[in-house]
N, C-alpha and C positions, 0 to 999 in steps of 0.2 A: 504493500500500500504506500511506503513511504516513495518509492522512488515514482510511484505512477500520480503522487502529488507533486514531488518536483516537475516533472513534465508540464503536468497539469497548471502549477504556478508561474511556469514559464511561458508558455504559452498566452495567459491572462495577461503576465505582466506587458510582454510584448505586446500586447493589445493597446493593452494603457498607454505604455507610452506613442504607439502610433495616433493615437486619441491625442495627447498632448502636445505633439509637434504641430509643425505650422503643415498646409494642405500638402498632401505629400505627390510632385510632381502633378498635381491636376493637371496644369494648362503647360507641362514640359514641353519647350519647340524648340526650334532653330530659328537665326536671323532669318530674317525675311528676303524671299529668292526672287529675282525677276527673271522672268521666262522668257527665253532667246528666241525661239520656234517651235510652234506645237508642242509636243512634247519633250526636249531636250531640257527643260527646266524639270523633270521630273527625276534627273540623276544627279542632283548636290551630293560632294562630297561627304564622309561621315566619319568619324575617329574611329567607328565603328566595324569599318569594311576593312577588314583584314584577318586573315588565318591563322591559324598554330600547326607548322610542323609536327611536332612532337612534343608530348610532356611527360617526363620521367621523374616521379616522388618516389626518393630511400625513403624509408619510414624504419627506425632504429628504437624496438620496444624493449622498455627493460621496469626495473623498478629503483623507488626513491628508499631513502630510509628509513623513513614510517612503512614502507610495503605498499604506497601507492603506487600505479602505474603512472610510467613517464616515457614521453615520445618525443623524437627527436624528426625534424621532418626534412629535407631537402629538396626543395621541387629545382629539376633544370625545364626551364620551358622555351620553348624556338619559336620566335615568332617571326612571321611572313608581311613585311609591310609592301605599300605599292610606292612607287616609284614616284609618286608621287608629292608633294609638300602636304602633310596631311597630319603623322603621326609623328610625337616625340618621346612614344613607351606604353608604359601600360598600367591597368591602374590591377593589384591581385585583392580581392577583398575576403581576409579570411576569418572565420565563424570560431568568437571569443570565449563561446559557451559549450556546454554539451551535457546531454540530459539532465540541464534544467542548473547545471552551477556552472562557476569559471574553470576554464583549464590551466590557468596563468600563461595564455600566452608569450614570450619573448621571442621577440626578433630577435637573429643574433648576427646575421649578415645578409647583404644582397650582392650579388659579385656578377661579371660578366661572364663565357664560357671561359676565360683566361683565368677567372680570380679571381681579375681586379674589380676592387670595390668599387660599385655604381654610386651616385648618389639618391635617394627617395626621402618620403614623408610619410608620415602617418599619422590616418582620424581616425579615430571610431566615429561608428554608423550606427546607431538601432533604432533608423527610421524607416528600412525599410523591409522589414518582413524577421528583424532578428539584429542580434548582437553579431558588428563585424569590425575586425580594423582594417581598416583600407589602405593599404601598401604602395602608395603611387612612386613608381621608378619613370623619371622624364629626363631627356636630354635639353641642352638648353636650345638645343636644334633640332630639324627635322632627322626621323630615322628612316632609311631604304633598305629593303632586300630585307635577308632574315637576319636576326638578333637573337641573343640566346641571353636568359636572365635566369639567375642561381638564386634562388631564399631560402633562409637556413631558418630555423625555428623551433622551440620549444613550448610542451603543454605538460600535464598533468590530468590524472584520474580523466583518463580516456577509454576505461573500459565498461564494457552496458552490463547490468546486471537484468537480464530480460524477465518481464513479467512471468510469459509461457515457456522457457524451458531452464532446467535446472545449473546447466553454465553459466559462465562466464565470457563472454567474447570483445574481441577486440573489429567491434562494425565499422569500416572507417570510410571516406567519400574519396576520393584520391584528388578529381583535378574538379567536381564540384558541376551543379546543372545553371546556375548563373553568369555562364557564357554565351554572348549571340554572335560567336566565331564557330567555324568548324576546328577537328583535331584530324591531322593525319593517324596518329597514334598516340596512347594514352597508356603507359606501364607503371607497374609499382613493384618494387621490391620492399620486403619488410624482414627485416630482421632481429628475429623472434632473442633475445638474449640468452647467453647457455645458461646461467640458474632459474629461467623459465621454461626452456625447453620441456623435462620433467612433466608440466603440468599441463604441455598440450593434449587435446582430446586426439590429436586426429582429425579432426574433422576441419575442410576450407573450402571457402566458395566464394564467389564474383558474380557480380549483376554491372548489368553496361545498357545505355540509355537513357531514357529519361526519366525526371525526378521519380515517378509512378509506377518506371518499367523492370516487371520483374526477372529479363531475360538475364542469360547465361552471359557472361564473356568471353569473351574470346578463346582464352587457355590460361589455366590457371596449375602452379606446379612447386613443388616442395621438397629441400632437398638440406640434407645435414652436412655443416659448414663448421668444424674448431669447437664441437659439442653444443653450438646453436642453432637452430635451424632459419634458413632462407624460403620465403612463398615469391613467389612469382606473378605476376597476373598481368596480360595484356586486353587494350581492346584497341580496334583499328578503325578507320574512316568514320568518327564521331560526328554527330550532327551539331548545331549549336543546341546549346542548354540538353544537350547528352553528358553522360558522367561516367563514372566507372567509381563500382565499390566494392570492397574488399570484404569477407568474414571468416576470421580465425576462434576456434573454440577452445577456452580454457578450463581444468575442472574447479570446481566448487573451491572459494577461498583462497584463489591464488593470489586475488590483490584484494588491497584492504580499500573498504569504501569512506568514504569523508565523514566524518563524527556527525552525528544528526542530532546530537544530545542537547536538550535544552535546556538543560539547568547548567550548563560547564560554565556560563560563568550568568553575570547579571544583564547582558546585555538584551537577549532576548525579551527577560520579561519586563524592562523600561519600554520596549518597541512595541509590546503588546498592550501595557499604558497609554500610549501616546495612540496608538490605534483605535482603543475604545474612543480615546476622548476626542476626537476626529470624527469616530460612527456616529457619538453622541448631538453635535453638533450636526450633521447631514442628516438625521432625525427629526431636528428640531426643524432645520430649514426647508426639509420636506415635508413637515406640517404645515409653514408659513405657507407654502406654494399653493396647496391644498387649499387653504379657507385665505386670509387677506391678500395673500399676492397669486388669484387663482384666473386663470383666461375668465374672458367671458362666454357664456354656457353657446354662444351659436343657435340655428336654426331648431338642433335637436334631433333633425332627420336628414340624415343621407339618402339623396338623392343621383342619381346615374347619371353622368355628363359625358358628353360626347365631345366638346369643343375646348380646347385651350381657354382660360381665362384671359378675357380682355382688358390690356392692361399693365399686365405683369410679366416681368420677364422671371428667366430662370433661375437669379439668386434670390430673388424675392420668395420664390413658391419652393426653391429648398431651404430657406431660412423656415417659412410656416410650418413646412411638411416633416422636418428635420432632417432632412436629406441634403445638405448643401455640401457634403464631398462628394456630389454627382452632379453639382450643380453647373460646374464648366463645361462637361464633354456634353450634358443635356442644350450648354446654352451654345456652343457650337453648332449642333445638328439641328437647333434652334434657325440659325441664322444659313445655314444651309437649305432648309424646306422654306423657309421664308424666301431665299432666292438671293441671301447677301453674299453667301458663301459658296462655295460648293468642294465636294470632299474628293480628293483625287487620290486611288492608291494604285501601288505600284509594288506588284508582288503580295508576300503574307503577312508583310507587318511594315511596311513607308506608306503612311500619310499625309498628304499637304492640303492645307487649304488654300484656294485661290479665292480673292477676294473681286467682285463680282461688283457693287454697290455697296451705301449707305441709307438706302431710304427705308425709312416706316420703324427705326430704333430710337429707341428713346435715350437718354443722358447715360445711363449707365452700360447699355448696349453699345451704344454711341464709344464710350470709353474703352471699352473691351475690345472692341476692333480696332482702334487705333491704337494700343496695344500690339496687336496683333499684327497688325500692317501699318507701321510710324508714317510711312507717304501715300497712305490712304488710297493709291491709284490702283483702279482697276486692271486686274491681270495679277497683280503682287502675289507672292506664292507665300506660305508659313509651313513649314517642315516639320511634323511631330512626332518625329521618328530619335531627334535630336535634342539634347535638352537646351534650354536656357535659364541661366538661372535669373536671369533677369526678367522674365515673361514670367518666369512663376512667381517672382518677387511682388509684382504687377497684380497678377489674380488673387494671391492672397490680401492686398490693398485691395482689390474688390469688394471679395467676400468679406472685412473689416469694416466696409462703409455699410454693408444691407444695415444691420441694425436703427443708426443711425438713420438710415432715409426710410427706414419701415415709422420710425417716430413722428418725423415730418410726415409722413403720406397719411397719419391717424390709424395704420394697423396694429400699433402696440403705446404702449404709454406706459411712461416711467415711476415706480412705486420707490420710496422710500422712507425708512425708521430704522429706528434705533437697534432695532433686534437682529437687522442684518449687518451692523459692527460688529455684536455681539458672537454671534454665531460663524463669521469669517473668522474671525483675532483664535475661538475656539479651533478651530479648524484648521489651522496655519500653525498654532501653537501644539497642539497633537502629532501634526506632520514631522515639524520639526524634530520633532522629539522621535519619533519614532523611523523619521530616515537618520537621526543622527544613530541611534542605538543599532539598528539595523546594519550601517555601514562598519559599525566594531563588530557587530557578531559574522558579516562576511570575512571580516579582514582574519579573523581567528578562529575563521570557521568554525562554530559553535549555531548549536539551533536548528540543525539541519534545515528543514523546510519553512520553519515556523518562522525567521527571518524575511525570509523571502515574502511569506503568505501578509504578515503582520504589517511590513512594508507596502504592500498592495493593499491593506483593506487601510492606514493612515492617508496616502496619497489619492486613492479611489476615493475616501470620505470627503476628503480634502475637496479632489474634482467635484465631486456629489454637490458640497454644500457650495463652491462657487456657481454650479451650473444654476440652483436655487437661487442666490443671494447674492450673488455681486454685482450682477445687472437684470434686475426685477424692471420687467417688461411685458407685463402679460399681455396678452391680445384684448385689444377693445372689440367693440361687437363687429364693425365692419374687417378686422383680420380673424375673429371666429367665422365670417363669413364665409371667406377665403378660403379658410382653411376646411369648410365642411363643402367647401366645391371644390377641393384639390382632392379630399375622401372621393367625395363622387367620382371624379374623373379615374381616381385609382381604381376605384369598383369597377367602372366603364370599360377598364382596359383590361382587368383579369377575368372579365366574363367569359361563356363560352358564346363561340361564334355565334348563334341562334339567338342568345340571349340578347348578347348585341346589337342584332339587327333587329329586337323588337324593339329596341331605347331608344334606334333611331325612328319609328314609326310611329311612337309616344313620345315626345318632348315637352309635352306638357308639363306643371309641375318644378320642373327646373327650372322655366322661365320667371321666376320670380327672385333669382338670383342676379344683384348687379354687378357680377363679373361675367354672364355668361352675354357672347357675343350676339350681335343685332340681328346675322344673317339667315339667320331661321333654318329649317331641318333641312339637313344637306340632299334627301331623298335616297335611294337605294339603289341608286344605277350603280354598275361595276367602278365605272370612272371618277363618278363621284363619289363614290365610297374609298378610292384611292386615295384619292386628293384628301381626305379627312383625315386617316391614317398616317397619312403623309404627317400633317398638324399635329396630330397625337404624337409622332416617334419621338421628338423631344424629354415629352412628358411622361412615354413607357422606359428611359433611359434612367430619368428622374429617381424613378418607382424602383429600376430594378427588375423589370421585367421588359426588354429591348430584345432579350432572343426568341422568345414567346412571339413578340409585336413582330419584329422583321422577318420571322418565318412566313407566318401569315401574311405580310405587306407584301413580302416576293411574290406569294405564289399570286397573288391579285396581279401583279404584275404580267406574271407569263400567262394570267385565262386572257384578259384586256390586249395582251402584246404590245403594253406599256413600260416604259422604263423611267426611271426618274433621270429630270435633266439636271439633279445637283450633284450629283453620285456617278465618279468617272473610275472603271476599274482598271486594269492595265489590259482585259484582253474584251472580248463582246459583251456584252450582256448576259447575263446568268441569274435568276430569281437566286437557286441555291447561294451562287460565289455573294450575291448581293447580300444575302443574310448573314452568310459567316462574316464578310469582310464588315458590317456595321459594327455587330457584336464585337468585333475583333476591336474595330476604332475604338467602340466607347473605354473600351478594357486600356486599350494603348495611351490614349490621353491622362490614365489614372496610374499606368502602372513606373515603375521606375527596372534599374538593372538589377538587381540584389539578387546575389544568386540562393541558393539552400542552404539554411542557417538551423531548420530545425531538425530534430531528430527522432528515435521512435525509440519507444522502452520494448519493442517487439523482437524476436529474436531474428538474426538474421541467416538462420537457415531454415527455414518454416518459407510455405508456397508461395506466402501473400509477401514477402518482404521486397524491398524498392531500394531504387539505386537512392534516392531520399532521402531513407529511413536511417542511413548512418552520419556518424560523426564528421567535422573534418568536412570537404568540400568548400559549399561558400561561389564565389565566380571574379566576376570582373570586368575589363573591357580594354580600351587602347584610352589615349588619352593625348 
């Protein structure tokens, strides 16, 4: 049980903290492209586009003093640059955790294939999908041809102690599924230490593919070296975000696991003080929510809508809805079926918008695109294949203003007393207290999971009572409005098809709502039932239900032998390709590089296990 809360409290926490950073990559692009001819603006460069020869990780297992396990890692990796002025290295980002604690990662060198010391930097990341330190090795110039980069490194208690079988294994990821390169070849050698030797089961196995993929590797082989023994494992012609991973079995108690004892010293139980008094206050403030700082009650009845709100763009209706980290790819494909945009891809994962016009956006719309396209001129390309971190710098200043202009527009109004000092100061003071305690009981590893857990329910109280209390905002009656016509709409769009179409031959009812628009029931022809869908996709994006919406918007497409004029794929027309490639955009405007960070307490010789599910891995990019 203990170790399947560790997981479990990593998992959480990793939540939290993607909760508390700023919007993670939403509106990620590239500078703004201008398009030569037809299509020739559809191939900007990318730090992206470049290969791996080969990557080869020693992996040297042994044990520490205490009888933990301790790894030594070596990766030599060959990378394929184009000849072109592009790339200056590469960035490796590797995963600082493992089933649910630290490994103490150390760097201990990064060298060329010669040696000699390169120079690099290093952040931690755990914004995007997991705890990582990101390794950037850059020249102060451009690099050509292949390159070859050496990282030496150091961890700790790297071995799983799995739920479902009675060993011990050492599950490890070798070169990781958070690469969008290919691998010529991908090996590992591990070198098992002679006083562990002894306590091998025999038993070794490899998985190669991707994060989910339970296939075999390549060839995998084992063999007695100076009374230690050596595994082997290759796999060949990787695809991006393919991996390769290792599993070796140990018997019962060969290594010692990390002390989970909660009384070893006092730290734990001040962090579990400071926890209550953090719950205590999120309590209190979610009572305040409840009766004096509570929305206003709304119409009472949800109602089925078929039409977009008139009025309101897309950070407005995910601020109401609480969906506003959907709020940017929604309010793109927004300005695409509107006719400002239009979405161009190219292959299974390059998006660019071309910008088209300005008409019919309102002030914040208005901003967003010119964001997007600084010379406003039509034809202008935006790449969101590529990040910037200055566009997202941009949209997160967006999404900072809804509040503020929901209070001007009269959909919320500002509450405040005395009991929301009170109840913050609680709640900060709690935190404090219980991240301070919690970071001694990491540091001396004491507590096993109850550090961790105690830490999460201080800072989650924490979050709790600001979400309550720091800016009391409830909806006045005309944004309870709103928001019981974004309900409708969401109803609208999860119905089944039949259902559907009987809301639009009943509109009555709704029209008593002043967001719903003037132009009356759109009718039931095929075509115009296109054209509505069209208007909805936005708003199915919004919801979280866009692969639902755009299966069904396709196939309308191919009865009609209709195609949308905003949506340009790279080869003819396809209802199918048109559905995947939507789904795919909205996913791509949200998602970032972060390779596989997390792990699995399952073992990893059992049917169901994944190149995923082990340690180690992680990915990267060029840079």
């Amino acid at each position: 049980m203990g170790r399947r809360m560790r997981a479990a409290v990593a998992l959480v926490a990793a939540l939290l903290g993607v909760a508390l950073v700023a919007l993670p990559a939403a509106a990620a692009a590239a500078q703004p492209l201008r398009p030569d001819a037809g299509h020739s603006a559809f191939r900007p460069s990318s730090v992206e586009d470049f290969s791996f020869a080969s990557w080869h990780s020693d992996f040297r297992l042994g044990l520490t003093p205490e009888g933990r396990s301790r790894l030594t890692t070596t990766e030599t990796i060959v990378a394929d640059f184009p000849q072109i002025d592009q790339n200056h290295g590469i960035r490796r980002a590797i995963p600082t955790h493992y089933d649910g604690h630290p490994t103490a990662l150390t760097i201990e060198s990064v060298t060329d294939g010669e040696g000699h010391a390169l120079d690099f930097e290093t952040d931690d990341d755990s914004t995007n999908g997991g705890d990582v330190l990101v390794v950037t090795i850059a020249a102060e110039g451009f690099v050509h041809g292949r390159h070859t980069y050496v990282i030496t490194y150091t961890q700790q208690n790297v071995t799983l102690y799995p739920d479902d079988s009675d060993d011990e294994e050492f599950f490890w990821q070798v070169n990781g599924t958070g690469w969008a390169q290919p691998f010529g070849s991908v090996t590992a050698t591990l070198h098992v230490d002679p006083e562990l030797a002894p306590r091998l089961t025999g038993r070794i196995a490899c998985i190669q593919g991707a994060a989910d993929s339970t296939d075999s590797c390549d060839d995998i082989t084992s063999r007695t070296v100076g009374g230690g023994v050596v595994v082997d494992a290759t796999a060949a012609d990787l695809a991006p975000h393919d991996g390769l991973a290792i599993v070796v079995g140990f018997t019962p108690g060969t290594f010692v696991p990390r002390d989970d004892s909660f009384a070893a010293n006092p730290a734990p139980g001040i962090s579990l003080a400071g926890a209550i008094a953090a719950l205590v206050a999120a309590v209190i403030a979610g009572i305040a929510r409840l009766t004096r700082w509570r929305n206003a009650p709304g119409r009472g009845t949800v109602i089925p809508e078929y039409l977009p709100p008139k009025g309101v763009n897309l950070l407005t209706a995910g601020n109401i809805s609480g969906t506003s980290s959907r709020s940017i790819p929604a309010q793109f494909l927004s300005f695409a079926v509107r006719g400002n945009v239009r979405v161009l891809q190219e292959g299974e994962d390059r998006y660019l918008l071309e910008l088209r016009h300005l008409d019919g956006v309102d002030d914040t719309e208005r901003s967003i695109l010119t964001h997007l396209f600084p010379d406003t001129e039509p034809g202008s390309l935006r790449d969101l294949s590529v990040a910037s971190e200055g566009l997202t710098t941009s949209m997160q200043g967006q999404l900072r203003l809804v509040p503020q202009q929901m209070l001007e527009a009269g959909l919320r109004v500002r509450r405040a007393s005395r009991l929301r000092a009170v109840v913050i100061g609680l709640a900060v003071a709690g935190a404090l207290v219980g991240l301070f305690a919690s970071l001694v009981a990491f540091a001396t590893q004491v507590g096993g999971t109850w550090p961790a857990l105690t830490l999460f329910l201080a800072i989650g109280a924490c979050v709790v009572t600001f979400v309550f209390a720091s800016a009391v905002r409830p909806l006045t009656a005309s944004g309870a409005e709103l928001r019981d016509y974004l309900k409708g709409l969401k109803w609208y769009i999860e119905l089944a098809e039949a259902d559907r179409l009987r809301v639009l031959q009943s509109p009555a009812g709704a029209l008593r709502s002043p967001y719903r628009p003037d132009d009356g029931a759109p009718g039931t022809g095929r075509l115009q039932i296109v054209k509505l869908y069209e208007r909805v996709l936005p708003y199915a994006v919004l919801f979280g239900e866009e692969k639902k919406w755009v299966d069904m918007l396709g196939e309308y497409y191919a009865e009609t032998g209709s195609e949308p004029d905003w949506y340009l794929g790279s080869g003819g027309f396809s209802a199918a390709y048109f559905a995947a490639g939507i789904s795919a955009f909205s996913s791509s405007t949200t998602s970032a590089w972060a390779g596989s960070t997390a792990s699995s307490t399952s073992s990893g010789f059992g049917g169901g296990a994944v190149v995923g599910g082990g340690g180690g891995g992680g990915g990267g990019g060029g840079v």
